[in-house]
C-alpha positions as CSV (number, residue, x, y, z in Angstrom):
1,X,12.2,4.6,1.9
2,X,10.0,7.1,4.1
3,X,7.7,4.8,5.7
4,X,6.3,6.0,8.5
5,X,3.8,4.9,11.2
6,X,-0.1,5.4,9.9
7,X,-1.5,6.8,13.5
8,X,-5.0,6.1,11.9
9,X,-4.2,2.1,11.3
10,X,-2.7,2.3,14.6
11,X,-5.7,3.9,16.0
12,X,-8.1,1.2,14.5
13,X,-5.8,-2.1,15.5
14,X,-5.9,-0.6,19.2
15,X,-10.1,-0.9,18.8
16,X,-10.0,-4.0,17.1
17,X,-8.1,-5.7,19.7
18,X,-9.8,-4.0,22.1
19,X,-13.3,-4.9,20.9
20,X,-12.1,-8.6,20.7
21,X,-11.3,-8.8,16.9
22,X,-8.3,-10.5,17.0
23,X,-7.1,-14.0,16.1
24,X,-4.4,-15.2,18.4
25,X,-2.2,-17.1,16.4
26,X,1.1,-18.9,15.9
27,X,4.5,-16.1,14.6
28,X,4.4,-18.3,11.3
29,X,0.7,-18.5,10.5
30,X,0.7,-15.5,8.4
31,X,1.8,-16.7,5.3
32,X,-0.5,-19.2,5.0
33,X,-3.4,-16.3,7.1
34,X,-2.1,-12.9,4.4
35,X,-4.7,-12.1,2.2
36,X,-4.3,-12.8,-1.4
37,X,-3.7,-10.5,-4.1
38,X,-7.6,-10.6,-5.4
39,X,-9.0,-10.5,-1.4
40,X,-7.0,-7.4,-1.6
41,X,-8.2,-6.0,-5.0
42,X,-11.9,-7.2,-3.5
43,X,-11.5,-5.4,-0.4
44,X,-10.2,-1.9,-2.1
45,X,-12.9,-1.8,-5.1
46,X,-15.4,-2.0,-2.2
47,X,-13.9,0.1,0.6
48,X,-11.5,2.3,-1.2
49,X,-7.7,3.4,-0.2
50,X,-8.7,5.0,2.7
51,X,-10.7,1.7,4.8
52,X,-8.1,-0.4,2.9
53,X,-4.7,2.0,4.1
54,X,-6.3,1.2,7.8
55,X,-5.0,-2.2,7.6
56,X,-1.5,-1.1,7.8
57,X,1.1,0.4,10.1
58,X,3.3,1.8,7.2
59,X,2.7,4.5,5.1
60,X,5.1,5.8,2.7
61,X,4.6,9.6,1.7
62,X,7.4,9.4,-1.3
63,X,4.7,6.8,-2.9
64,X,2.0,7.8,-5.0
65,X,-1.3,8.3,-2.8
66,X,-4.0,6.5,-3.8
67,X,-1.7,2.9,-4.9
68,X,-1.3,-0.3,-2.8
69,X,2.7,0.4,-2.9
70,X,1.6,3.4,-0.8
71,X,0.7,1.1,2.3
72,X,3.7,-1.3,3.9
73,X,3.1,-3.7,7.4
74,X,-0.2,-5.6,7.0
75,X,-1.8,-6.4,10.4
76,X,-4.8,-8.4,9.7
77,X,-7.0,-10.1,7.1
78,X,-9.6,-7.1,6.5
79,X,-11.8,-7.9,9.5
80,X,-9.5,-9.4,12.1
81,X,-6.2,-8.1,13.9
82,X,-3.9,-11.4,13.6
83,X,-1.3,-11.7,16.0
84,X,1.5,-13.4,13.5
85,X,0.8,-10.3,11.3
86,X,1.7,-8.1,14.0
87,X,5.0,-10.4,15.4
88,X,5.7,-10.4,11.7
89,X,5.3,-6.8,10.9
90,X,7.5,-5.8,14.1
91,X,10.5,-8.0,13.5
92,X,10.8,-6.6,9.7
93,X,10.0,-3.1,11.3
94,X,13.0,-3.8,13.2
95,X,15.2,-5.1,10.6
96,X,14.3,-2.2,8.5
97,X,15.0,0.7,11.0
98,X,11.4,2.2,11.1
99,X,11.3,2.4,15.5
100,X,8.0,4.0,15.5
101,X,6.3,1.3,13.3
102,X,7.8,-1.4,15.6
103,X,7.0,0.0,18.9
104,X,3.5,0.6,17.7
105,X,3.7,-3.3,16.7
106,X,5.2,-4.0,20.4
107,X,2.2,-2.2,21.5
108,X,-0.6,-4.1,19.9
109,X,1.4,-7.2,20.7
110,X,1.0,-6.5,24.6
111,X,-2.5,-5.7,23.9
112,X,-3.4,-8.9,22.6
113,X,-1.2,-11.1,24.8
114,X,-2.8,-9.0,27.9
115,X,-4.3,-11.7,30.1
């Protein structure tokens, strides 16, 4: 796998959190928070790959460009940053070996705990 961190999803947590978009959350809320399959297929037929690829750390250039498969580590819900995507996101980043992608994760997660 060649996931790699997506600077521009990076880019546009950082100003949702920044701007207050952000729902601060419990580390197992996002299973029950995840967008479904069809909010998913929603968002994309109306935004298209590139607004819908901002809502993900991971980007993996051995995928085919312009497929859902080609975006890994969700971070919110299409409006919001939610902080049990982003604990979630950085404990699989972990797991999985991809440093950038975590300590981007680690990042946002000081941003939104930030008193």
């Amino acid at each position: 796998m060649t996931v790699k961190l997506h600077r521009t999803a990076y880019s546009h947590a950082r100003r949702l959190v920044e701007q207050g978009k952000v729902v601060r959350d419990e580390r197992d809320d996002w299973s029950e928070h995840a967008p479904s399959t069809d909010e998913q297929n929603r968002y994309l037929d109306k935004h298209g790959f590139d607004e819908y690829g901002e809502w993900f750390l991971g980007v993996d250039d051995a995928k085919t460009e312009g497929t859902k498969g080609e975006f890994s580590f969700p971070f919110g819900d299409f409006s919001k940053v939610h902080r049990c995507a982003v604990i979630s996101l950085e404990s699989r980043a972990a797991q999985n070996d991809h440093d950038d992608i975590a300590k981007a994760a680690k990042s946002l997660l000081d941003l939104i705990d930030k008193p």
